[in-house]
C-alpha positions in Angstrom: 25.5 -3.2 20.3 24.4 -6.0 17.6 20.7 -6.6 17.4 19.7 -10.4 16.7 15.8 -10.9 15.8 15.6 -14.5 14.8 12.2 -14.6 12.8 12.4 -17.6 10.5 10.0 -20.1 12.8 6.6 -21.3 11.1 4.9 -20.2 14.6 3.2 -23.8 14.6 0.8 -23.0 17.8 -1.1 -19.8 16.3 -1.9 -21.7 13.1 -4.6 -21.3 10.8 -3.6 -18.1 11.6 0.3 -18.6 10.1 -0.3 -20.7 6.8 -0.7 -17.6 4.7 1.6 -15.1 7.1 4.6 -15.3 9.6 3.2 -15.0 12.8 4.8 -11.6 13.7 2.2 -10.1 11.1 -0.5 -10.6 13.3 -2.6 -7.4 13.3 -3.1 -6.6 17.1 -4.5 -2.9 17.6 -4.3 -1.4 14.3 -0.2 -3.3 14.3 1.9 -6.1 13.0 3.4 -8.0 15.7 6.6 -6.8 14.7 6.0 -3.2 14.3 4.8 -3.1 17.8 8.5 -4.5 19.0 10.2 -2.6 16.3 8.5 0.6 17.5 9.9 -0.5 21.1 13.6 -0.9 20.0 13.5 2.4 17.6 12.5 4.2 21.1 15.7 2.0 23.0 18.4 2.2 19.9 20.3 4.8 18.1 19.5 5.8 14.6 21.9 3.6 12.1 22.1 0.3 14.9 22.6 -3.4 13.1 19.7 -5.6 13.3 20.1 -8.7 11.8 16.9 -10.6 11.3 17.4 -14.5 10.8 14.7 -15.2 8.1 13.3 -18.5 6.9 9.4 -19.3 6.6 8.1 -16.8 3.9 11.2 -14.8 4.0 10.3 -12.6 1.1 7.1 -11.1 2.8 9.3 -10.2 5.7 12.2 -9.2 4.4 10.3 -6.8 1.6 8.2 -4.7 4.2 10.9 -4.6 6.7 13.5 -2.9 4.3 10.2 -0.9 3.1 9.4 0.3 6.8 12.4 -0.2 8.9 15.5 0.4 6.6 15.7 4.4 6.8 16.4 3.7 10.6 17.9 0.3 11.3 21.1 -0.4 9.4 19.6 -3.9 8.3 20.6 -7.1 7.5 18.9 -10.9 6.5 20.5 -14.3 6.8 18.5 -17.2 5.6 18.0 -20.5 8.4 17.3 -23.3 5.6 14.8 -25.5 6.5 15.1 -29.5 7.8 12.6 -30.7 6.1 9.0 -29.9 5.0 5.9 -31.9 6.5 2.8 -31.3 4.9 4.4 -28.7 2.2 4.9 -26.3 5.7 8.7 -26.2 6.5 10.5 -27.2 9.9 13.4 -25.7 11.7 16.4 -26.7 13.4 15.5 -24.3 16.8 16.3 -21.1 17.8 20.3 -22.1 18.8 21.0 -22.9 15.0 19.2 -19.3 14.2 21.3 -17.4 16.6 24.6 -19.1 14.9 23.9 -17.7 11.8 24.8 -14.3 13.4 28.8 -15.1 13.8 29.7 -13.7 10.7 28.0 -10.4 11.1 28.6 -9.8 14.8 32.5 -9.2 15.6 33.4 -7.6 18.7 30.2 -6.2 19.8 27.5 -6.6 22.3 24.5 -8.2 21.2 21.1 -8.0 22.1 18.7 -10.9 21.7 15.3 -10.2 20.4 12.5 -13.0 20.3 9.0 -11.6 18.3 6.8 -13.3 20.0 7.2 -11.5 23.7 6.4 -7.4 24.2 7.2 -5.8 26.9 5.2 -2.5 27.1 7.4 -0.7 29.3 10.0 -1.4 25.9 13.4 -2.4 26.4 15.0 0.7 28.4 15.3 -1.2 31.9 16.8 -3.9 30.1 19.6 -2.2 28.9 20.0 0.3 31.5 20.1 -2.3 34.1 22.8 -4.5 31.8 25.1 -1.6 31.6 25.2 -0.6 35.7 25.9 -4.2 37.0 29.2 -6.2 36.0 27.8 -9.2 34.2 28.7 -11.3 31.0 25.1 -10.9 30.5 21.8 -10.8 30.9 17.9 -12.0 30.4 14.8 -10.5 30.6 12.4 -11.8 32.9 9.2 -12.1 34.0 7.2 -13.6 37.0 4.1 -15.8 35.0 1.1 -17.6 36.3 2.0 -20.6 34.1 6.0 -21.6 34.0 5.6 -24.8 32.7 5.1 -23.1 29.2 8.2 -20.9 29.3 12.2 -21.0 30.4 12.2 -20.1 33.7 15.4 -18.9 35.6 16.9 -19.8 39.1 18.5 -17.0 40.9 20.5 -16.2 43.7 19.9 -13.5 46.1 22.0 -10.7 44.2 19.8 -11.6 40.9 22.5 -13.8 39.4 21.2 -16.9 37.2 21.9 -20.0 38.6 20.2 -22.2 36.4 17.7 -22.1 33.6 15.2 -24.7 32.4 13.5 -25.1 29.6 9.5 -25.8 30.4 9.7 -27.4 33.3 6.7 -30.0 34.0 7.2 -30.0 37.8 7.3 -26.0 39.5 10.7 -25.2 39.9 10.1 -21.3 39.4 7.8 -19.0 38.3 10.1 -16.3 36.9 9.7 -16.9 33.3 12.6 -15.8 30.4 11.0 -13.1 28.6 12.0 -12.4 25.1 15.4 -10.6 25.4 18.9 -11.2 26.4 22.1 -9.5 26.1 25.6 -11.1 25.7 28.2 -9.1 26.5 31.7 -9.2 23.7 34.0 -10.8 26.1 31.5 -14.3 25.8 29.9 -13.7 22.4 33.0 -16.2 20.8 32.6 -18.4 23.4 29.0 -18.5 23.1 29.0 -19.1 19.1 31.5 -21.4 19.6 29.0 -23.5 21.9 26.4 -23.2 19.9 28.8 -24.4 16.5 29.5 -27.9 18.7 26.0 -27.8 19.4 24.6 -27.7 16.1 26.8 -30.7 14.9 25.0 -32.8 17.3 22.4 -35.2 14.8 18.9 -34.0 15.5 15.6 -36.6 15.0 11.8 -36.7 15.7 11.4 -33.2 16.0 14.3 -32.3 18.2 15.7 -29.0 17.8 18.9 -27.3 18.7 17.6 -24.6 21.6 19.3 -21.7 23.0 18.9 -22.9 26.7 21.3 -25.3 27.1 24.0 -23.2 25.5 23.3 -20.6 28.4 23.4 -23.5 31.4 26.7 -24.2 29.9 28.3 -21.0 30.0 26.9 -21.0 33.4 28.7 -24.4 33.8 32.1 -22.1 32.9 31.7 -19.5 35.2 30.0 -17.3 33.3 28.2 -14.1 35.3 24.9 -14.0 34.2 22.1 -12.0 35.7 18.5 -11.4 34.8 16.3 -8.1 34.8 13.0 -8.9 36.3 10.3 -6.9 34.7 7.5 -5.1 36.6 5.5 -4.0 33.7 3.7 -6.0 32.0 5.4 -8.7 29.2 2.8 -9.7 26.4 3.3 -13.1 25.0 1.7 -13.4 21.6 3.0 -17.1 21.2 0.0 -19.1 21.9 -4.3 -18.1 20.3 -5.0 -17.3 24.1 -2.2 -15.4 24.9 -2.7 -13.4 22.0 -6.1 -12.3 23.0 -4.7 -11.5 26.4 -2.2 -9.5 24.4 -5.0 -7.8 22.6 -6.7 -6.8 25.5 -3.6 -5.0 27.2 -2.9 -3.2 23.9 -6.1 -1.1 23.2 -6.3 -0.8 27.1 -3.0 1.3 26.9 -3.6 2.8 23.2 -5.0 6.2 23.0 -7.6 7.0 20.4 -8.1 10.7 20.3 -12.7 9.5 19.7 -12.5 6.3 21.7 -16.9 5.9 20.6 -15.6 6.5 16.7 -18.7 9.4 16.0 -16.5 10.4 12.6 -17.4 7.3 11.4 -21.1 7.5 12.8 -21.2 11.0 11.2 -19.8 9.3 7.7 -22.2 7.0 8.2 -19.3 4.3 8.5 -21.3 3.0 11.7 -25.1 3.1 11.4 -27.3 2.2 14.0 -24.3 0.2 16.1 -22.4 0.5 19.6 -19.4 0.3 20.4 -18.2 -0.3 23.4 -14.9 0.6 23.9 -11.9 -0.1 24.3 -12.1 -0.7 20.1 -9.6 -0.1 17.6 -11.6 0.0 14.6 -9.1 0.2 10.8 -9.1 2.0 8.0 -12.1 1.8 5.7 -14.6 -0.5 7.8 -18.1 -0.8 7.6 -20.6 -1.4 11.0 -24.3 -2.0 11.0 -26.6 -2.8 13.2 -24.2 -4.1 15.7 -22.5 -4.2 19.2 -18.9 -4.2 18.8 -16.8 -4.4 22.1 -15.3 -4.1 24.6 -11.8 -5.4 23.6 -12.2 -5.4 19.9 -9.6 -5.1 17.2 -10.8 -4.5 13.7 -8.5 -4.6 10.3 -8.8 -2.2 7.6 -11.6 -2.9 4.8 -13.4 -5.2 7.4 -17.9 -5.4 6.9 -19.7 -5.9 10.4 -23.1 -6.6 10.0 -25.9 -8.1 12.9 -23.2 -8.9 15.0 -22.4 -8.8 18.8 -18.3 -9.2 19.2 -16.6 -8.7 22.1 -12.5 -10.1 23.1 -12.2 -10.4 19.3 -9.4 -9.6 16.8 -10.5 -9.3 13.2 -7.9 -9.3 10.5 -8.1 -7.1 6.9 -10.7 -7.6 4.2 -13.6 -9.8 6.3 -16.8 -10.2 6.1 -19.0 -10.6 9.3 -22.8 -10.8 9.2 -25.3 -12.4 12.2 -22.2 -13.4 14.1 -22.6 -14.0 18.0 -19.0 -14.6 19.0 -16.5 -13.6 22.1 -12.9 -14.9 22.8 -12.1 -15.4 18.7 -9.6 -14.6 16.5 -10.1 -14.4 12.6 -7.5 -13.9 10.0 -7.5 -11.9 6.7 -10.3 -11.9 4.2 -12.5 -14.0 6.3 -16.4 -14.4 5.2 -18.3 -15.9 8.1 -22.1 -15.7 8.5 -25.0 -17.0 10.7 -23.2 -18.1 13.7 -23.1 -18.5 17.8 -20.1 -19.1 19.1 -17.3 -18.5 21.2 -14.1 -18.6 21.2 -13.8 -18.9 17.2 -10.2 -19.3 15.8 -10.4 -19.0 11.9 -7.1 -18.2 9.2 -6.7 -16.3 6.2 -9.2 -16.6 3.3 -11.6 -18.6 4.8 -15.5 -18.6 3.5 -18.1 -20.3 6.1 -21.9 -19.9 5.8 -24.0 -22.0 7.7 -26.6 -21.0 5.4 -25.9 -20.0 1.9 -28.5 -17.9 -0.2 -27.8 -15.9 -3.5 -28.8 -13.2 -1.7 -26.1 -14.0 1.1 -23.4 -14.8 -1.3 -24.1 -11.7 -3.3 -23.6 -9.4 -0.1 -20.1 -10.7 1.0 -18.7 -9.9 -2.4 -20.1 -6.0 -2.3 
């Protein structure tokens, strides 16, 4: 089996947070996005599997710490999706159908399996695949039951679990059992389904269109195709959207298990000095905390300064600064210096400097 990670999307609705990263580099509990899924499918895959990741929006970053971290495992491989255009010096893309095309060449004869970086299950991928290889199928898609369908695919299915239809964000309720991430194509359709997706990609795209997967699944449906879906039980985290993400957070370092979940090595180091914390917290490499109250829910990056701050539903990137900060339901990105501030639900990118009052004495004491 042929894994397909399409990763070359700007990831438009988590910016600020993507202008200086892709958004599978997200650090959620002490992880990239995409070492959490990678860990998933190391657990589901044999040593030496193909994993061809479609690249496009800073391609270099990912494609030098993938082959740095992944590539004594995964046999792996890059093709480029070129960009439409650019709007605002940030590139745009053709949609996830084009992105799966460019995996013709390397696929030939094989199964593939579908992987979308945005969507975790934390069960990983094992039902999935066990589930695809007892039933006779053409294929099959991970699903999910979700609370809000109208921002997902969701799938129509018949009693024996066999799609029926698929739609892509429905505005009126039509279903509520959402696609989720992960699909597997068996041999006998993958030239059919290429071939689809080649006529599709023809077809003259304008203001903002894209080329998606779903229709290209409705119309193998159209030909008969047997397509059936693995609904999962566990839970799926989307990391798509800021509020998802937190959500995602939250589930994360409720399953992770840290050995000294109250951190007294760093209290002992003197790391943490007259603080609580309040777990769950997953506190990085190198970071200082003072005179605060950090958690519950918290997810702190390496070489991160907490200072006179209550932070609770938070995720903290690398390299900040944080003093008199008052915040809940916030994300910040790398090498953020905030001070002097009350508020919720904060949402702040890479590299960022905000005072609300700026003293020499202040300025001096972010840079220490």
């Amino acid at each position: 089996m042929h894994i397909i990670f399409p990763i070359a999307g700007v990831g438009s609705r988590l910016q600020p947070f993507t202008f200086s990263k892709p958004k599978a580099f997200i650090k959620i509990a002490g992880k990239r996005l995409i070492d959490h899924i990678l860990i998933k499918l190391k657990k589901n895959f044999p040593e030496g599997t193909n994993i061809l990741f479609i690249v496009g929006y800073m391609k270099r970053q990912i494609t030098d710490y993938l082959r740095k971290n992944y590539s004594d495992y995964f046999n792996i491989q890059f093709q480029e999706q070129k960009p439409l255009g650019y709007q605002d010096e940030t590139p745009y893309f053709s949609g996830l159908g084009d992105a799966i095309l460019l995996a013709k060449e390397s696929v030939k004869d094989d199964d593939i399996f579908i992987c979308l970086s945005d969507r975790l299950p934390i069960n990983d991928y094992s039902s999935l695949l066990i589930n695809y290889h007892q039933q006779k199928c053409d294929g099959m898609i991970n699903t999910k039951k979700v609370d809000n369908p109208q921002f997902y695919g969701v799938t129509i299915v018949d009693k024996q679990g066999f799609l029926k239809d698929i739609v892509e964000k429905p505005k009126d309720f039509i279903s509520d059992l959402a696609v989720s991430g992960a699909y597997i194509f068996s041999k006998k359709v993958t030239l059919r389904l290429f071939q689809l997706l080649e006529e599709q990609s023809k077809i003259e795209l304008e203001n903002g269109q894209e080329h998606q997967f779903t229709p290209i699944i409705k119309k193998l449906l159209e030909e008969g195709k047997k397509i059936k879906i693995n609904e999962m039980k566990s839970e799926i985290l989307d990391f798509g959207r800021p509020e998802t993400l937190l959500e995602g957070n939250r589930y994360l370092l409720s399953e992770t298990k840290i050995e000294n979940p109250l951190y007294e090595h760093l209290i002992q180091s003197d790391n943490i000095i007259d603080s609580k914390i309040i777990p769950p917290v997953f506190i990085g490499k190198d970071v200082k905390i003072k005179d605060s109250i950090i958690g519950p829910n918290v997810s702190i990056g390496n070489n991160t300064k907490i200072v006179k701050s209550i932070l609770s539903e938070f995720v903290i990137g690398d390299g900040s600064h944080l003093e008199k900060i008052i915040s809940s339901n916030s994300i910040l990105g790398d090498y953020v210096t905030l001070q002097d501030l009350i508020k919720n639900g904060i949402t702040i990118g890479d590299s960022t400097f905000i005072h609300t009052t700026i003293t020499r004495e202040t300025y001096n004491n972010s840079h220490i």
